[in-house]
Jmol script that loads the backbone (N, CA, C; Angstrom):
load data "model"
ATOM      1  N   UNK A   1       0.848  -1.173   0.000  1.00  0.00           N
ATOM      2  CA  UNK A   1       0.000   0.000   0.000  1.00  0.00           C
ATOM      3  C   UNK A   1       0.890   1.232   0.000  1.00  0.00           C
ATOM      4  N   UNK A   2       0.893   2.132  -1.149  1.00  0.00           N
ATOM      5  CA  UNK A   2       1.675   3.477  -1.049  1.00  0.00           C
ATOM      6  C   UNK A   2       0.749   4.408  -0.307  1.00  0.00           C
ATOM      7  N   UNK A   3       2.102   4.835   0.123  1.00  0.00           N
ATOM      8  CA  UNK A   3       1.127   6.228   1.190  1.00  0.00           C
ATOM      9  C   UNK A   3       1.263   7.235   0.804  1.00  0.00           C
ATOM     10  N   UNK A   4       2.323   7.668  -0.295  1.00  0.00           N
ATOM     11  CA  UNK A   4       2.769   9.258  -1.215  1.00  0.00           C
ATOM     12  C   UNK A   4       3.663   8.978  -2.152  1.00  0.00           C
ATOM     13  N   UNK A   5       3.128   9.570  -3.607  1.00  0.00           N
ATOM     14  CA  UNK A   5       4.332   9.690  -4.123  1.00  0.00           C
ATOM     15  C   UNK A   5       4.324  10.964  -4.729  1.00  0.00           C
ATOM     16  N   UNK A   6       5.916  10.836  -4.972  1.00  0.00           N
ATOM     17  CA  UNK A   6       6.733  12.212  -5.305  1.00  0.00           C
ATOM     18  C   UNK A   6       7.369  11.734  -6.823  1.00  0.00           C
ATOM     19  N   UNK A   7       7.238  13.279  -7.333  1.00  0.00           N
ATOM     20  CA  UNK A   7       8.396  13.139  -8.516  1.00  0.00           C
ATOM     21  C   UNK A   7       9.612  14.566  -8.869  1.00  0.00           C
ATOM     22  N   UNK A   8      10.902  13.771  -8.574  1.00  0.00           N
ATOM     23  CA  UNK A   8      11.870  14.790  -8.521  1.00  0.00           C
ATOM     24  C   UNK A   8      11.660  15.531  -9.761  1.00  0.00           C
ATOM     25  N   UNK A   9      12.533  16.781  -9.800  1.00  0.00           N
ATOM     26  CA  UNK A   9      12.375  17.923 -10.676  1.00  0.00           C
ATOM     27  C   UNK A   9      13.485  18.830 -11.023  1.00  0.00           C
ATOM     28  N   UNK A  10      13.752  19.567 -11.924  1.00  0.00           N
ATOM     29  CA  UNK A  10      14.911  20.374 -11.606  1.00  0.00           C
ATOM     30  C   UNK A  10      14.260  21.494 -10.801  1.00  0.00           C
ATOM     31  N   UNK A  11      12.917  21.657 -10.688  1.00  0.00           N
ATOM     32  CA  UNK A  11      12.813  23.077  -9.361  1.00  0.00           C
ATOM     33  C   UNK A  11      13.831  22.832  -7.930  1.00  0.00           C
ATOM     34  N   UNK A  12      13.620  24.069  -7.719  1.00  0.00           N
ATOM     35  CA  UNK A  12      14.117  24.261  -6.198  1.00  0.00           C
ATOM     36  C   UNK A  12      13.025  23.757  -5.055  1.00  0.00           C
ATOM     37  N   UNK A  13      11.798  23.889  -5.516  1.00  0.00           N
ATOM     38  CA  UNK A  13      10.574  23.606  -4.538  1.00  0.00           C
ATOM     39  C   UNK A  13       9.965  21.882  -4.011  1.00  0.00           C
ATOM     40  N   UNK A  14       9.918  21.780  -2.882  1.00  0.00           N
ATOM     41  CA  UNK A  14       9.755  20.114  -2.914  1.00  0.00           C
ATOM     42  C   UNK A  14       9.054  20.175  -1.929  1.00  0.00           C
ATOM     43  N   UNK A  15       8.675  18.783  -1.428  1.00  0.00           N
ATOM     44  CA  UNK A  15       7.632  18.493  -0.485  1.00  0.00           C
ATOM     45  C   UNK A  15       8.048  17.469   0.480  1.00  0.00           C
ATOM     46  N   UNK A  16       9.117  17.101   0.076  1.00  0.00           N
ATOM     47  CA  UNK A  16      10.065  15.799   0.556  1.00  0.00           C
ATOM     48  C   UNK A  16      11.034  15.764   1.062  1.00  0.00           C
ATOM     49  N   UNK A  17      11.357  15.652   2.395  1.00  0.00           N
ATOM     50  CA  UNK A  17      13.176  15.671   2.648  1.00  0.00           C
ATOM     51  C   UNK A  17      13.098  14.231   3.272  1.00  0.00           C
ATOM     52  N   UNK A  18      14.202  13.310   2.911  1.00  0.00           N
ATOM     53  CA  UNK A  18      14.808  12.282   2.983  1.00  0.00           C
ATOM     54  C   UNK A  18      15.643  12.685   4.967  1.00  0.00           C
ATOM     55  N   UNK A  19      14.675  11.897   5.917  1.00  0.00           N
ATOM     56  CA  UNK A  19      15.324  12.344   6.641  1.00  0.00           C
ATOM     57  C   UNK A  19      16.425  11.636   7.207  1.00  0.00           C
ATOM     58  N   UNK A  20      17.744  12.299   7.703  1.00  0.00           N
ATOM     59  CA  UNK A  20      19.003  11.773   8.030  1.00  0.00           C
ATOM     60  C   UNK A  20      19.014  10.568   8.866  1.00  0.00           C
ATOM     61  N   UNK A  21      20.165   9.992   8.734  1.00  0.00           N
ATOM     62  CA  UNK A  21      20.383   8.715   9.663  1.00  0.00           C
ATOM     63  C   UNK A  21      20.832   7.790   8.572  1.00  0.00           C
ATOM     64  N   UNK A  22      20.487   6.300   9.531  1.00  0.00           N
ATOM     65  CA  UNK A  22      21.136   5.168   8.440  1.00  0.00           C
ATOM     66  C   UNK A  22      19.992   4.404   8.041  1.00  0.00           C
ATOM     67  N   UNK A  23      20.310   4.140   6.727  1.00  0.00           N
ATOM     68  CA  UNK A  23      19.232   3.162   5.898  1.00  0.00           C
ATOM     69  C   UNK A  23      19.866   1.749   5.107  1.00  0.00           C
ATOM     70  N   UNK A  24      19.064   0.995   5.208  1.00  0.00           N
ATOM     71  CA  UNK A  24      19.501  -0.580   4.901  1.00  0.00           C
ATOM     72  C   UNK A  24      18.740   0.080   3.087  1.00  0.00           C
ATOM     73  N   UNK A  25      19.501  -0.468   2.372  1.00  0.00           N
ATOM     74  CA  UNK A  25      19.309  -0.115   0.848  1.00  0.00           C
ATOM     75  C   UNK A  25      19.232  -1.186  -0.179  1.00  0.00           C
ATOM     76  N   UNK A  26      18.505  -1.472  -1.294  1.00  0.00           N
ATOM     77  CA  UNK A  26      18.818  -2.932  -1.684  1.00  0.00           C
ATOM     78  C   UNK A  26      17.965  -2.034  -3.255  1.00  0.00           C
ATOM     79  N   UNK A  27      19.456  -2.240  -4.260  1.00  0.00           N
ATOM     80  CA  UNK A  27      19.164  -1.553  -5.755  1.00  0.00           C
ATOM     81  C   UNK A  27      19.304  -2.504  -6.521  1.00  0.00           C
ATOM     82  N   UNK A  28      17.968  -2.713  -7.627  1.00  0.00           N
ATOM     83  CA  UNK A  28      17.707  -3.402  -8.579  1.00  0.00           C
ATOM     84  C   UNK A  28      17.493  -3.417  -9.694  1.00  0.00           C
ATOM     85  N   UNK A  29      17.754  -3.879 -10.917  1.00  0.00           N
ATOM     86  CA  UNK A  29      17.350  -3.637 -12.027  1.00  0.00           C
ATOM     87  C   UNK A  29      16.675  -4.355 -13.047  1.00  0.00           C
ATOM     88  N   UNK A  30      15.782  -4.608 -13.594  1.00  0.00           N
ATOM     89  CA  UNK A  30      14.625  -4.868 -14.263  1.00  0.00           C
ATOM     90  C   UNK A  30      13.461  -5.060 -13.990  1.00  0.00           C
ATOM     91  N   UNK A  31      12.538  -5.866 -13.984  1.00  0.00           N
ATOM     92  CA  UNK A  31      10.956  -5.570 -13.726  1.00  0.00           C
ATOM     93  C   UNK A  31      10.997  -5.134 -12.349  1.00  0.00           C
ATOM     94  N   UNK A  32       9.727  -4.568 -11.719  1.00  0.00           N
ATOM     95  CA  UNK A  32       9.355  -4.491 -10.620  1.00  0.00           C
ATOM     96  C   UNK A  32       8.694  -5.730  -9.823  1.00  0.00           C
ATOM     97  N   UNK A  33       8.293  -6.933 -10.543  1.00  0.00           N
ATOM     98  CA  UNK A  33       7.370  -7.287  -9.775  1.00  0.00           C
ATOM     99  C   UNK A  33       8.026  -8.038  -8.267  1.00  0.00           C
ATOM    100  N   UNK A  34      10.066  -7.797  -8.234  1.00  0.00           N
ATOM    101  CA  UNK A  34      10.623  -8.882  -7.162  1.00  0.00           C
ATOM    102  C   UNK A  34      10.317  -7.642  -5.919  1.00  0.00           C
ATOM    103  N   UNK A  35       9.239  -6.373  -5.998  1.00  0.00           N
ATOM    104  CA  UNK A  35       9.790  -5.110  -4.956  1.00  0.00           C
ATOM    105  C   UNK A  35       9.155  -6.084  -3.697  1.00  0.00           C
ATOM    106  N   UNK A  36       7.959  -6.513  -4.013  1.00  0.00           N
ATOM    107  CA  UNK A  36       7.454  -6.776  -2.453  1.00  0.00           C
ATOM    108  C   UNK A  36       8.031  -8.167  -1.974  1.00  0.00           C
ATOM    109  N   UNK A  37       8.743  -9.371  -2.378  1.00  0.00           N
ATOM    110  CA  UNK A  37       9.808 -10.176  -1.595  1.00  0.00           C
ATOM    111  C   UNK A  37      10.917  -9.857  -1.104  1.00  0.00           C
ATOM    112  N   UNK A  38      11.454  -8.657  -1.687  1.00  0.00           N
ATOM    113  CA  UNK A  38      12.745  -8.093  -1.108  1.00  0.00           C
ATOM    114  C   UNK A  38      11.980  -6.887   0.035  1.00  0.00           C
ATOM    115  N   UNK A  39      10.919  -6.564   0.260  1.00  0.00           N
ATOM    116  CA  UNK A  39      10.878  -6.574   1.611  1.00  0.00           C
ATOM    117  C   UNK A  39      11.022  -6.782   2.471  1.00  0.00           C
ATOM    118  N   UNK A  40      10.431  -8.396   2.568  1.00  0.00           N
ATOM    119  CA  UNK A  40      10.488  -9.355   3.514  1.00  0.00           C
ATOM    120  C   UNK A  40      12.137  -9.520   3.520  1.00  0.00           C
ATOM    121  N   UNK A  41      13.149  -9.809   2.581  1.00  0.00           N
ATOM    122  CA  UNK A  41      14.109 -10.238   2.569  1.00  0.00           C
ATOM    123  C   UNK A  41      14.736  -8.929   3.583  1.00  0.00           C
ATOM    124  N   UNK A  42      14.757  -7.911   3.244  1.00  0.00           N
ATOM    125  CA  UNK A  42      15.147  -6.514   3.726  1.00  0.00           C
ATOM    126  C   UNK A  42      14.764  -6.507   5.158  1.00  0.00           C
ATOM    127  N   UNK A  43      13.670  -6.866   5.304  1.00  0.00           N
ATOM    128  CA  UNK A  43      13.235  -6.965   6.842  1.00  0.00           C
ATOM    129  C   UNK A  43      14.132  -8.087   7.533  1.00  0.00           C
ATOM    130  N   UNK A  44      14.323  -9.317   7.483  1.00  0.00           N
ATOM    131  CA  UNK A  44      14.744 -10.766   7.586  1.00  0.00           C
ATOM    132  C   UNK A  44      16.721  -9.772   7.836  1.00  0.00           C
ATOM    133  N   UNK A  45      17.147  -9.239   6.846  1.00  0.00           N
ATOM    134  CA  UNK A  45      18.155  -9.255   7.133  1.00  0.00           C
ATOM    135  C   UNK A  45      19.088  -7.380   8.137  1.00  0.00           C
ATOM    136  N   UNK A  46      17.652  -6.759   8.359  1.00  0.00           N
ATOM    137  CA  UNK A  46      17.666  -5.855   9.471  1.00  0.00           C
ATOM    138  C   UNK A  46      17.662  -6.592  10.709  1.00  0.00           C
ATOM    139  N   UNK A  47      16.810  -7.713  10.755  1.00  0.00           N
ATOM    140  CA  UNK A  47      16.806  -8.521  12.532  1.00  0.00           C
ATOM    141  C   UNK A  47      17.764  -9.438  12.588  1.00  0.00           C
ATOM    142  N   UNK A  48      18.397  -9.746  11.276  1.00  0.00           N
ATOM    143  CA  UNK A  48      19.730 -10.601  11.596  1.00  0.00           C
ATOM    144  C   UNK A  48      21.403  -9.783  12.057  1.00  0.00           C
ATOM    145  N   UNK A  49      21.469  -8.099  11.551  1.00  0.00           N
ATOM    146  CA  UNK A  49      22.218  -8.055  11.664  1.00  0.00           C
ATOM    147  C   UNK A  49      21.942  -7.049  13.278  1.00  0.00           C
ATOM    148  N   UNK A  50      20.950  -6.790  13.983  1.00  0.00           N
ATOM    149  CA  UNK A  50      20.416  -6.583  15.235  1.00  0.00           C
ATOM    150  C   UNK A  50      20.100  -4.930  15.004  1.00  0.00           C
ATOM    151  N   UNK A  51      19.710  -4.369  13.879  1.00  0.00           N
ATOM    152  CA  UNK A  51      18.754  -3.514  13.606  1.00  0.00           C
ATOM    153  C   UNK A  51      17.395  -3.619  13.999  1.00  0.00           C
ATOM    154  N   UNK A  52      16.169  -2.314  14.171  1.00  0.00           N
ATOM    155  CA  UNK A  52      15.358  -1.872  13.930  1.00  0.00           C
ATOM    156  C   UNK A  52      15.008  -1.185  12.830  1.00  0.00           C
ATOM    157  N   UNK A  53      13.587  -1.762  12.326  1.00  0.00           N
ATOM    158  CA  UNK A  53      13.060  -0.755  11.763  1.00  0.00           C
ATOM    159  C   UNK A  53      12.455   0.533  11.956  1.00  0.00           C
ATOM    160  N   UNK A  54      13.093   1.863  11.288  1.00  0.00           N
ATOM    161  CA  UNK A  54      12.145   3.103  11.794  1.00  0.00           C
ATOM    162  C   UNK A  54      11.708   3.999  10.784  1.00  0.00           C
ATOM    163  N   UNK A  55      11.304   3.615  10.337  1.00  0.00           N
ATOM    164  CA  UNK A  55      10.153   4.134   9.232  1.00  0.00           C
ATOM    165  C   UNK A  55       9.319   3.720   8.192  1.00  0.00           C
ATOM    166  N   UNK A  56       9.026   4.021   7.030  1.00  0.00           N
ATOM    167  CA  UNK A  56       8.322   3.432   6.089  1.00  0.00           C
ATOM    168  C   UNK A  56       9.496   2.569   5.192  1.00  0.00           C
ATOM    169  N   UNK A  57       8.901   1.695   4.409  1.00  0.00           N
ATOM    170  CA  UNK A  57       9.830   1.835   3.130  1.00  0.00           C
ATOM    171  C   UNK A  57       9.816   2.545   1.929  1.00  0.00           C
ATOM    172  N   UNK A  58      10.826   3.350   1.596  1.00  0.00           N
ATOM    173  CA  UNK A  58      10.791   4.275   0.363  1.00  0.00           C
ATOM    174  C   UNK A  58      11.672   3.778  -1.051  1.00  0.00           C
ATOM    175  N   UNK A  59      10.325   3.712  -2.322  1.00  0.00           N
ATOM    176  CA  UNK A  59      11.324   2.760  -3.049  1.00  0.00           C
ATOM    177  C   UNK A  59      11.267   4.259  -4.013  1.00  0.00           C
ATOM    178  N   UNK A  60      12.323   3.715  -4.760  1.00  0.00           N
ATOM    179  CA  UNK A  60      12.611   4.913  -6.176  1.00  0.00           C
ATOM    180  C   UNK A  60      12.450   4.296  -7.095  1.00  0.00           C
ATOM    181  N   UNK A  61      11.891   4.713  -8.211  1.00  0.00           N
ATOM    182  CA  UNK A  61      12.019   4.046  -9.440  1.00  0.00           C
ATOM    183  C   UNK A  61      12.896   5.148 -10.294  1.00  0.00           C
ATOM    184  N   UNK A  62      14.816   5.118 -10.099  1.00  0.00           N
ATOM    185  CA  UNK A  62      15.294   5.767 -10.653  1.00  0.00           C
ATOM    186  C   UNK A  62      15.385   5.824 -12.270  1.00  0.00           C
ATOM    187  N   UNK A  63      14.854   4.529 -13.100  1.00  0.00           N
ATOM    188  CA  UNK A  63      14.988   4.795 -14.203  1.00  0.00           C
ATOM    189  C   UNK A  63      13.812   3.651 -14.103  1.00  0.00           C
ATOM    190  N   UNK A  64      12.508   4.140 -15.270  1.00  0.00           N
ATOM    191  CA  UNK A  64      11.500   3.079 -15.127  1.00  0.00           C
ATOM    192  C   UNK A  64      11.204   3.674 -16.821  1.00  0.00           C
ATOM    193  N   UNK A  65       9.683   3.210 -17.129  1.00  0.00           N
ATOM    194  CA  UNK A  65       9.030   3.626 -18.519  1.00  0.00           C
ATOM    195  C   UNK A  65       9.363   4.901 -19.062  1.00  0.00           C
ATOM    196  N   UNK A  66       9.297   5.435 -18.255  1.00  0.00           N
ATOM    197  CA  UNK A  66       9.427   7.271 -18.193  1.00  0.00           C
ATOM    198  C   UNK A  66      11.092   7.538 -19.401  1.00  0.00           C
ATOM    199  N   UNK A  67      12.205   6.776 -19.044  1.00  0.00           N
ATOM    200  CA  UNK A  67      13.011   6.916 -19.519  1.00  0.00           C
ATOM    201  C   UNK A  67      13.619   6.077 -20.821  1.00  0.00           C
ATOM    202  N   UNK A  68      13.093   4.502 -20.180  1.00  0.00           N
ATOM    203  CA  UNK A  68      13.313   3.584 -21.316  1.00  0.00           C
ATOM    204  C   UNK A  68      12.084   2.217 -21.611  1.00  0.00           C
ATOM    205  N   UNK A  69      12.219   2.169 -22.776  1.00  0.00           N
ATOM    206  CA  UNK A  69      11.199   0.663 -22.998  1.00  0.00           C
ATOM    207  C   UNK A  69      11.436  -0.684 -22.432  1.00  0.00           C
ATOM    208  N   UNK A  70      13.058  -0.706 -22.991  1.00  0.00           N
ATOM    209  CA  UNK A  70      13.683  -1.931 -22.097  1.00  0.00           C
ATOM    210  C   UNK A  70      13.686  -2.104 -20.732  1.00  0.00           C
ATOM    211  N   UNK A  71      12.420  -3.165 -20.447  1.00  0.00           N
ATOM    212  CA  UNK A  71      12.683  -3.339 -18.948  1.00  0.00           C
ATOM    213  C   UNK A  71      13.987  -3.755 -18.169  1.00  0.00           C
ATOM    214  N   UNK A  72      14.748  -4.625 -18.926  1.00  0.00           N
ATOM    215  CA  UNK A  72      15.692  -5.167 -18.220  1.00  0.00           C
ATOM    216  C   UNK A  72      16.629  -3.885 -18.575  1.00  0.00           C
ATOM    217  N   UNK A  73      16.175  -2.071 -18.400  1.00  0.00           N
ATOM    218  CA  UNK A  73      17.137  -0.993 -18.117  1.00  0.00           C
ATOM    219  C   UNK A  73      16.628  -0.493 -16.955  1.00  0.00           C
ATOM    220  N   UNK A  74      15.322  -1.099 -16.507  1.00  0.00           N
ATOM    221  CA  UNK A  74      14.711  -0.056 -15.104  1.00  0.00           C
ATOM    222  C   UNK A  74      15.670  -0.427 -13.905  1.00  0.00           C
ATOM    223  N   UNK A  75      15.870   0.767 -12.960  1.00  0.00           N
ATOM    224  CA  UNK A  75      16.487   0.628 -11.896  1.00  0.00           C
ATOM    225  C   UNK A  75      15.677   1.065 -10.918  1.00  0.00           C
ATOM    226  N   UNK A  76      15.644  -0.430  -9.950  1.00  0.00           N
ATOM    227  CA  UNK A  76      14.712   0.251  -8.594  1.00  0.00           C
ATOM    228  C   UNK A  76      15.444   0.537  -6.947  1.00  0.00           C
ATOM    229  N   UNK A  77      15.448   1.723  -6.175  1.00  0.00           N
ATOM    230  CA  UNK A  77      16.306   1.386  -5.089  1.00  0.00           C
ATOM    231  C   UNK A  77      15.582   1.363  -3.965  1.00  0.00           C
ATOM    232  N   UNK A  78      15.016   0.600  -3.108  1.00  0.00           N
ATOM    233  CA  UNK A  78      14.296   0.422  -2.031  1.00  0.00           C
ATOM    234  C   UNK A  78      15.403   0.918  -1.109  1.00  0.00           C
ATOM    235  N   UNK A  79      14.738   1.712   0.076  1.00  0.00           N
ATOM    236  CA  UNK A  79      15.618   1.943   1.281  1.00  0.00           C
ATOM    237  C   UNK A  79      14.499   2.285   2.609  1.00  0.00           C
ATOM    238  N   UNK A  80      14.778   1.868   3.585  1.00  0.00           N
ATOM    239  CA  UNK A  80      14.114   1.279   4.944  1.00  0.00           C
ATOM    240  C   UNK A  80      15.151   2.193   5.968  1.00  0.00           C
ATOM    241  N   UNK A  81      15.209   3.370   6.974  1.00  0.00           N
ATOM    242  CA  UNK A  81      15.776   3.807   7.788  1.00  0.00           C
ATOM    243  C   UNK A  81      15.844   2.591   8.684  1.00  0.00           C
ATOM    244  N   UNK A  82      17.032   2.495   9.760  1.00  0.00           N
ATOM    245  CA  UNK A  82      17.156   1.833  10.554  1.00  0.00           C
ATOM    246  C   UNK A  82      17.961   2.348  11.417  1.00  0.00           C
ATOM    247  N   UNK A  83      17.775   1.120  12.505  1.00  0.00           N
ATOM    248  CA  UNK A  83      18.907   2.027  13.586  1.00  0.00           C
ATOM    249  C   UNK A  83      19.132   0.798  15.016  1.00  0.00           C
ATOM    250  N   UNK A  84      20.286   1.022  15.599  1.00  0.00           N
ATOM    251  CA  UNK A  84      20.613  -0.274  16.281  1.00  0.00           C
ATOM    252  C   UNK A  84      19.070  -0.770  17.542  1.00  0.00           C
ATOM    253  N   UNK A  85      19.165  -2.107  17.561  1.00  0.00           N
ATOM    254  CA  UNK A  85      18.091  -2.498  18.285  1.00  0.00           C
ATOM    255  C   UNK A  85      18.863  -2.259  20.017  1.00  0.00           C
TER     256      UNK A  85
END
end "model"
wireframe off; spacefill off
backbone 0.3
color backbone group
């Protein structure tokens, strides 16, 4: 379930700040449909290395339709803030 999305811009004006700290990150490239198992995987390997989760997950679709046809060119980067348990 998305809760907002954004689309970067060359304006100066935004609605979004990425807030500071550390994030567990996991970047992919071609279809979308592996985003919601590498959740779970993303989650699975925050409680193994003795992280918490603290926030949403925020995925990017840095290069998707918008830029190219070839799926196997889309790049997706999921990132999850965390922080020691």
């Amino acid at each position: 379930v998305y809760t907002s999305v954004f689309i970067l811009t060359q304006e100066e004006k935004h609605d979004f700040i990425l807030d500071e700290g550390m994030y567990c990150t996991y970047t992919y490239s071609g279809q979308y449909d592996r985003t919601n198992q590498l959740f779970n995987k993303m989650k699975d390997w925050i409680k193994e290395h003795n992280y918490a989760v603290d926030g949403p997950f925020l995925e990017f679709l840095l290069i998707d339709i918008h830029e190219t046809k070839k799926v196997e060119e889309y790049i997706t980067s999921i990132h999850i803030k965390v922080k020691p348990r």
